[in-house]
C-alpha positions as CSV (number, residue, x, y, z in Angstrom):
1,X,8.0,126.1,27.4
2,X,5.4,128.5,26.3
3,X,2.3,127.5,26.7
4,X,-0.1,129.8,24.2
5,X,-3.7,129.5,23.7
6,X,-4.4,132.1,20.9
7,X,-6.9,132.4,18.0
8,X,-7.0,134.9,15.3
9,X,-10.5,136.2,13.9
10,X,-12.5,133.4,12.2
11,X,-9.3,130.3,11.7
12,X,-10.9,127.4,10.4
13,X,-10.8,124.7,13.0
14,X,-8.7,120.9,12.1
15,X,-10.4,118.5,13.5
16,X,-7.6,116.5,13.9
17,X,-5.4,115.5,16.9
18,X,-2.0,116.6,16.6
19,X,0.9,114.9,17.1
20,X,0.0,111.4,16.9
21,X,-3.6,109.7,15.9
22,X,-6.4,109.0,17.9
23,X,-7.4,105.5,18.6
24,X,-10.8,104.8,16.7
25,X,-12.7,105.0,19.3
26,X,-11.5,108.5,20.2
27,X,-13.9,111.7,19.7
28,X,-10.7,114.1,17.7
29,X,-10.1,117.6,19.9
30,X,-11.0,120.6,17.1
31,X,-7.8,122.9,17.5
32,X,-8.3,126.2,16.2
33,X,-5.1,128.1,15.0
34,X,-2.8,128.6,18.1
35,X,-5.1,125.8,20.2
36,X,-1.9,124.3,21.4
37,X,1.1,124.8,23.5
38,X,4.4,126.1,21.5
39,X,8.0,125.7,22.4
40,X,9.0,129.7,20.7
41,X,7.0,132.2,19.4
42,X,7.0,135.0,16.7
43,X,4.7,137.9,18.3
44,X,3.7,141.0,15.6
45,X,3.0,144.0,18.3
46,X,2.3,147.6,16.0
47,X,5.2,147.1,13.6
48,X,7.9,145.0,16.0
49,X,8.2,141.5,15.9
50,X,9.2,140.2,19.2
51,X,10.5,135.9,19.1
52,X,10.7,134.0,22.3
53,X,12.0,130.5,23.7
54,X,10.7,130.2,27.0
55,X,12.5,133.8,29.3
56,X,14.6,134.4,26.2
57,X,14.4,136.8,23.6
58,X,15.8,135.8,20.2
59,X,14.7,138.6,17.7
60,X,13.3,141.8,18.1
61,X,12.7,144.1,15.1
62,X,10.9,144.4,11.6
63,X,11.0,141.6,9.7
64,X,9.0,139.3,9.7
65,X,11.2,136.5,7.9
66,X,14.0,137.3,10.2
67,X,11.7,136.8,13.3
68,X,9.7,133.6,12.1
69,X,13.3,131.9,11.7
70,X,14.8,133.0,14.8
71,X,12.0,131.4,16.0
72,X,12.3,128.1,14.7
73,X,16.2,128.6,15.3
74,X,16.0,128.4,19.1
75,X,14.7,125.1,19.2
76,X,16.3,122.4,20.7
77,X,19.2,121.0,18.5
78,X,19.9,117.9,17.6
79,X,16.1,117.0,18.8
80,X,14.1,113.7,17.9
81,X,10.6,114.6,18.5
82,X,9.1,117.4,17.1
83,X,8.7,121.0,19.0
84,X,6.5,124.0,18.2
85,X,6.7,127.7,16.8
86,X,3.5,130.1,16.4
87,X,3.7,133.0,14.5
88,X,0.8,135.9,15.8
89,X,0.8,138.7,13.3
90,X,0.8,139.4,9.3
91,X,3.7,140.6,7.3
92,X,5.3,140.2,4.3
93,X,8.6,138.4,3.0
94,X,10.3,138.8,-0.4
95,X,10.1,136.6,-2.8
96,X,13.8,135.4,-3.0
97,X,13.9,134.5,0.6
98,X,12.9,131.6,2.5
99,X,11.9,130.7,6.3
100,X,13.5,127.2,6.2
101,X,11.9,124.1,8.6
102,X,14.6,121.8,10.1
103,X,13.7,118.1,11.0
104,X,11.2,117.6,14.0
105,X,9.5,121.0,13.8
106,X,5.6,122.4,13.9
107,X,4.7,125.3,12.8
108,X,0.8,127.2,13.1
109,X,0.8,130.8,11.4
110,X,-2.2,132.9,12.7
111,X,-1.8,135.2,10.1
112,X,-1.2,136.2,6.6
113,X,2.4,136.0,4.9
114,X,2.5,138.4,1.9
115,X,5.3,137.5,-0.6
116,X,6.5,140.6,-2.5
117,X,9.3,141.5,-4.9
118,X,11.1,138.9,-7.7
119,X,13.0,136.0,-6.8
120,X,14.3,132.6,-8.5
121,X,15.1,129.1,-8.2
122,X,13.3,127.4,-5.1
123,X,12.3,130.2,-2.8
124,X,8.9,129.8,-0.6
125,X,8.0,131.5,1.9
126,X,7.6,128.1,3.7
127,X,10.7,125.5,2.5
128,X,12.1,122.3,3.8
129,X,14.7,120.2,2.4
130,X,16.4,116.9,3.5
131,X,14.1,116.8,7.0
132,X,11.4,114.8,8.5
133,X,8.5,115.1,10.9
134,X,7.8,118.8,10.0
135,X,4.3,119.9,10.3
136,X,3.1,123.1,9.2
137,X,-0.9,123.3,10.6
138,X,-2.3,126.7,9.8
139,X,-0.8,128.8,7.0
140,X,-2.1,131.4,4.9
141,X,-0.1,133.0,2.1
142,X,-0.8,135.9,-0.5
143,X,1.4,137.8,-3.0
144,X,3.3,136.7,-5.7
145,X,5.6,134.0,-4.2
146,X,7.4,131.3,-6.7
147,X,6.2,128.2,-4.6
148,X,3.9,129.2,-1.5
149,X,5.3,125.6,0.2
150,X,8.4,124.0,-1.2
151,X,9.5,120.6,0.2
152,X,12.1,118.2,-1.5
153,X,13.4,115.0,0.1
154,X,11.2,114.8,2.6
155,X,9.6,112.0,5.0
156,X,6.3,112.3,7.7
157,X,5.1,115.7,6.9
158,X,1.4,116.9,7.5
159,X,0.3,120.3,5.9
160,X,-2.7,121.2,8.0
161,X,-5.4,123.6,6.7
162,X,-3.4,126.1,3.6
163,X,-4.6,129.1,2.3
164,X,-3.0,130.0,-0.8
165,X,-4.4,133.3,-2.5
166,X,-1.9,134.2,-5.2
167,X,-1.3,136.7,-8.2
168,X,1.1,134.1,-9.7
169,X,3.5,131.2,-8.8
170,X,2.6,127.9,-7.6
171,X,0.6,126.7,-4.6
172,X,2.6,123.7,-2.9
173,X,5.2,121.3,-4.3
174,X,6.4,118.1,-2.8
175,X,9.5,116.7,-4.7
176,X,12.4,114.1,-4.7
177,X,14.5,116.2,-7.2
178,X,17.4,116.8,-5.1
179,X,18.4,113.1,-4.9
180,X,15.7,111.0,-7.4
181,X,16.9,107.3,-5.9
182,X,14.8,108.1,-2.6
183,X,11.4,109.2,-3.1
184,X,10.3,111.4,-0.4
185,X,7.5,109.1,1.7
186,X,4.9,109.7,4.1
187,X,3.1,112.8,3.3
188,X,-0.1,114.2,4.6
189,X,-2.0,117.0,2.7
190,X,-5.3,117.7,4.7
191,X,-7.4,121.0,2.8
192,X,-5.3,122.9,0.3
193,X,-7.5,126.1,-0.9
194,X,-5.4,127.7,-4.4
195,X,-6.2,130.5,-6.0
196,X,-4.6,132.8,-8.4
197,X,-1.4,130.5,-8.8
198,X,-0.2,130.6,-12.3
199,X,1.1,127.2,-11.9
200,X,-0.8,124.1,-10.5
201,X,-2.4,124.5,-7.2
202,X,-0.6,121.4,-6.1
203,X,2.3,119.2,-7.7
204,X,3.7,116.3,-6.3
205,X,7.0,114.3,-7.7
206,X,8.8,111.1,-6.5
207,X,6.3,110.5,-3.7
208,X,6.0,107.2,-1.7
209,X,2.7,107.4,0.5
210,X,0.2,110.0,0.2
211,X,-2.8,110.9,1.6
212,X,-5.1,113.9,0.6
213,X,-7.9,115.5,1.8
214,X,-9.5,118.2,-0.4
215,X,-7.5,120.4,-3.5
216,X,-9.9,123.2,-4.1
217,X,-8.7,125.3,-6.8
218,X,-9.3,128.3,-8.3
219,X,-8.2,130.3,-11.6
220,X,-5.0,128.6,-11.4
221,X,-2.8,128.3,-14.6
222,X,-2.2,124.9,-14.7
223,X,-3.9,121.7,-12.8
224,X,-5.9,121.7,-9.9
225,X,-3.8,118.2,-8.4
226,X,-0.5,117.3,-10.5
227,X,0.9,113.9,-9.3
228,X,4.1,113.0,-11.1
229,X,6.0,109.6,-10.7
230,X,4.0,109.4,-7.4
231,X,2.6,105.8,-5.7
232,X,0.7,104.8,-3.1
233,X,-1.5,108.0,-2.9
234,X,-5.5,108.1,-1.3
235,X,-7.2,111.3,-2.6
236,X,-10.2,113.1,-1.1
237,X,-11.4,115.4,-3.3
238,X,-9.6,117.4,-6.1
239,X,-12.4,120.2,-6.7
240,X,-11.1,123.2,-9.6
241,X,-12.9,125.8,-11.6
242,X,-11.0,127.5,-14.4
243,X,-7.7,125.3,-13.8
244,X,-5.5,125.3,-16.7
245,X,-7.8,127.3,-19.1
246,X,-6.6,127.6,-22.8
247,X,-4.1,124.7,-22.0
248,X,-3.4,120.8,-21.9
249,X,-3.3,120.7,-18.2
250,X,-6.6,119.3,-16.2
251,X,-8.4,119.5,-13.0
252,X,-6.1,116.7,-11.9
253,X,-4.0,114.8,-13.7
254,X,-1.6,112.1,-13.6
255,X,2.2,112.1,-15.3
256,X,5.7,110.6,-15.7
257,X,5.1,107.2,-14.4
258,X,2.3,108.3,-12.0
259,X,1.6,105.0,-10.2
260,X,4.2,103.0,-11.7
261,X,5.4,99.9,-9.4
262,X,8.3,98.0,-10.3
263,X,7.4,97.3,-14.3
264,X,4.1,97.7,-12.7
265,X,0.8,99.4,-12.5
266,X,-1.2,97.6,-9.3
267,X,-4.0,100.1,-8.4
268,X,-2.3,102.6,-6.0
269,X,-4.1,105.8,-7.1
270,X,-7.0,106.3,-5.5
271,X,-9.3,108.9,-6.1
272,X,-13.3,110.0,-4.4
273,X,-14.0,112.6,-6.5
274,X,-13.2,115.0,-9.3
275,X,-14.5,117.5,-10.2
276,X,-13.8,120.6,-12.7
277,X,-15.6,123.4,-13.9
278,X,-14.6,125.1,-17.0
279,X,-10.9,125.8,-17.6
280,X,-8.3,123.0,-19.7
281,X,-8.8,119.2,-19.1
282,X,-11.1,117.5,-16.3
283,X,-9.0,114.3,-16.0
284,X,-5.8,113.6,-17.6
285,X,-3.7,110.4,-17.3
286,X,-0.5,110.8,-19.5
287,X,2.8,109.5,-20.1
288,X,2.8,105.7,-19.2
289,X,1.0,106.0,-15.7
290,X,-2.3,104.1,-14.6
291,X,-2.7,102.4,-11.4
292,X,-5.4,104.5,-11.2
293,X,-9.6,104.5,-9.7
294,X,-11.4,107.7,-9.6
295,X,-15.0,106.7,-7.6
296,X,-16.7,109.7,-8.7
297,X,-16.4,112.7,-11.5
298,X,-18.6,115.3,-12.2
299,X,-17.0,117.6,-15.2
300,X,-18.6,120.8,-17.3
301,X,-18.0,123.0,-19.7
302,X,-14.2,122.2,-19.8
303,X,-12.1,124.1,-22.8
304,X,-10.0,120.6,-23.5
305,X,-11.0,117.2,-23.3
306,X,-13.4,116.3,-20.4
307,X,-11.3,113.2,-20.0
308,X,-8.3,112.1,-21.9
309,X,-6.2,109.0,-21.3
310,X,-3.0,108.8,-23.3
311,X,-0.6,105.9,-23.1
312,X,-1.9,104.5,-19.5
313,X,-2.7,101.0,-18.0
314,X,-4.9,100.2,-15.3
315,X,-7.3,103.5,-14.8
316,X,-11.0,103.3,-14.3
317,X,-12.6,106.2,-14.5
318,X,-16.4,106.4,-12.3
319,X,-15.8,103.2,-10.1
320,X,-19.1,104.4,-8.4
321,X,-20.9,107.2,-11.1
322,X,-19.8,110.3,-13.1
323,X,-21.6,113.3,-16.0
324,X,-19.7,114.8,-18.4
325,X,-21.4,117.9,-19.5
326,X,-20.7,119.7,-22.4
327,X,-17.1,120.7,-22.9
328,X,-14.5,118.6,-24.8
329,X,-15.0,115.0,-25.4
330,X,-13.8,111.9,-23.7
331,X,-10.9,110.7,-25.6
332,X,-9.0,107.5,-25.0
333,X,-5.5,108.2,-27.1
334,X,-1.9,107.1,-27.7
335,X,1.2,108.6,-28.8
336,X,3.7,106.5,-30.5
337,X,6.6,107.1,-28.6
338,X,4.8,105.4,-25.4
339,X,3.0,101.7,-25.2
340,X,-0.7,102.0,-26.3
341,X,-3.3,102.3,-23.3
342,X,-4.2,98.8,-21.9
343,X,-6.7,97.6,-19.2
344,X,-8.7,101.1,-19.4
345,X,-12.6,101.3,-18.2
346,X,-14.8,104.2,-18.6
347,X,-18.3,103.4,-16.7
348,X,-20.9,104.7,-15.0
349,X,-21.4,108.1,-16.6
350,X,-24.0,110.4,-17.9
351,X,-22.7,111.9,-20.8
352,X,-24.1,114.8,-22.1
353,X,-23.5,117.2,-24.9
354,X,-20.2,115.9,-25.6
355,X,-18.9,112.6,-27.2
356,X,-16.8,109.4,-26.5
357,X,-14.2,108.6,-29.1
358,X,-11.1,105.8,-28.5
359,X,-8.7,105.9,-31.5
360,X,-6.2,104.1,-31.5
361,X,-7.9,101.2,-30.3
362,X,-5.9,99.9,-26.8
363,X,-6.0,96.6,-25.1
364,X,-8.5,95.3,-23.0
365,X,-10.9,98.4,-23.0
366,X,-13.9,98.0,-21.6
367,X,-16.8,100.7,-21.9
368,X,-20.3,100.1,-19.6
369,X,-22.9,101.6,-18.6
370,X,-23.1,105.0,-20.1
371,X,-25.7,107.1,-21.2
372,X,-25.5,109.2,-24.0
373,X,-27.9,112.2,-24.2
374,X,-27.2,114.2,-26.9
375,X,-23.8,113.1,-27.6
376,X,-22.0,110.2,-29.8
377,X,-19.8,107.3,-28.8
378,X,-16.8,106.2,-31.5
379,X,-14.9,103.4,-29.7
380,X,-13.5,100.1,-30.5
381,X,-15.4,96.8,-30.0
């Protein structure tokens, strides 16, 4: 077993403890990218990549793609507890190619994967499918890749700290697609940083158990956080500036069923804090979800509604406090094709240059303590 210690230039240190959790009373070891002992490696030496298991050699050559999956490859088969590969170096992979993560596998990559050339379908440069326990800690990807992380049917996965700094594509999706009667469960999303994706930064579909750190997106074509028919999810922060400009899409927003138990909607979306600056929607609850508490927003200058909430039972919006600053207005709305919102409260904000309007009027909506500074409030008693 190889047992590396590397770091590359300034990696941002997880404090975390890998492989398990601490007991509470544990101080958590900060592991830079690297910190940690691997099972094979992918080495980048001048223009040869070199992969190892232990004395063996398993790849020697040019490509990068080819050597990261030789990697991961010589692993133990047939193992129940997960093993490690570290990738030293930078490189680039095309965009119809994949490096593929079996069950029971780590990976850290101390270094930058550039994605280049066309591809279709469900390429990424990182992709797992029909596994558990994979782990990928460090990652940092550039280019124009069509998902930077793809994962469908998936159970206890942790994405570390991901660096996603695109010119199109999107950032990370975590789907049940491939079979829709097992959602997949058990997923941990740490600090997601998006950038450039022409998609959302982060889209999640038929997930069962989630738990998020921080979404931080920027100029991204679509939303900041997408959560589709997803429950049981605990959200950090979800933090976007010029998501989804001149479109529908929001900061974060909620879809299909989001939160949806049974026939349904006990709060199971749980949300610190949004915030959006600029670009589509702040907040956007669509589509018959709810279960929804967002503690905190703080939303400016958005192009679409600061908040809307169409067709959705059970959200509160600013548990704890919120402002709404210029931009659109919030908007409590209904489409006919869906039930009419029900059991919606909008509270705690400072609203400011914008407006409040419900129409249609929905069931049980309750409206408190907001303050109005230059702005109007049209809503149903």
């Amino acid at each position: 077993m190889l047992s590396t210690r590397w770091r590359i230039g300034a990696a941002v240190a997880v404090a975390a403890v890998l492989g398990g959790h601490a007991p509470a009373t544990a101080t958590p070891r900060v592991m830079a990218c690297g910190d940690r002992t691997f099972n094979a490696e992918a080495v980048l030496n001048g223009s040869t990549w070199t992969s190892r298991n232990g004395s063996r050699t398993v790849y020697t050559g040019t490509d990068m793609r080819s050597a990261v999956q030789a990697a991961l490859n010589s692993l133990t088969a047939g193992r129940t507890s997960k093993q490690w590969v570290l990738v030293r170096g930078s490189g680039s992979v095309g965009a119809g190619s994949r490096i593929s993560l079996p069950s029971y596998t780590g990976i850290d990559v101390c270094g930058t994967i550039n994605v280049t050339g066309t591809g279709s379908g469900d390429q990424a440069p990182i992709y797992s499918r029909g596994t558990r326990d994979v782990e990928v800690r460090h990652l940092s990807v550039t280019g124009r890749p069509l998902y930077g992380i793809f994962l469908r049917n998936v159970d206890n996965v942790v994405l570390g700290q991901i660096d996603l700094r695109l010119s199109s594509g999107l950032g990370v999706r975590i789907d049940n697609r491939g079979n829709t009667s097992v959602r997949s469960r058990n997923i941990r999303i740490d600090n997601v940083f998006a950038s450039g994706a022409s998609s959302h930064a982060v889209e999640t579909y038929g997930v069962d158990g989630l738990t998020i750190g921080t979404v931080t997106a920027r100029n991204v074509g679509e939303s900041g956080l997408l959560l589709n028919d997803t429950i049981n999810a605990t959200v950090g922060t979800v933090d976007a500036e010029n998501a989804g400009a001149g479109t529908g899409y929001a900061a974060f927003r909620t879809a299909n069923r989001n939160g949806r138990i049974g026939t349904g909607y006990p709060t199971n979306i749980r949300v610190g804090t949004v915030r959006a600056r600029g670009g589509g929607r702040g907040v956007f609850c669509v589509s018959e979800s709810g279960g929804l508490t967002i503690d905190r927003i703080d939303l400016a200058n958005t192009g679409n509604n600061a908040v809307l909430i169409e067709n959705c039972t059970n959200v509160t919006i600013a548990a704890q406090s919120g402002t709404v600053t210029g931009g659109g207005e919030i908007r409590l709305a209904a489409r006919s094709e869906f039930p009419n919102n029900r059991d919606i409260t909008v509270q705690n904000l400072t609203v400011t240059n914008s407006s409040v309007r419900e129409s249609p009027c929905g069931t049980n909506t309750t409206f408190r303590n907001l303050t109005l500074n230059n702005s109007t409030s049209n809503v149903c008693s």
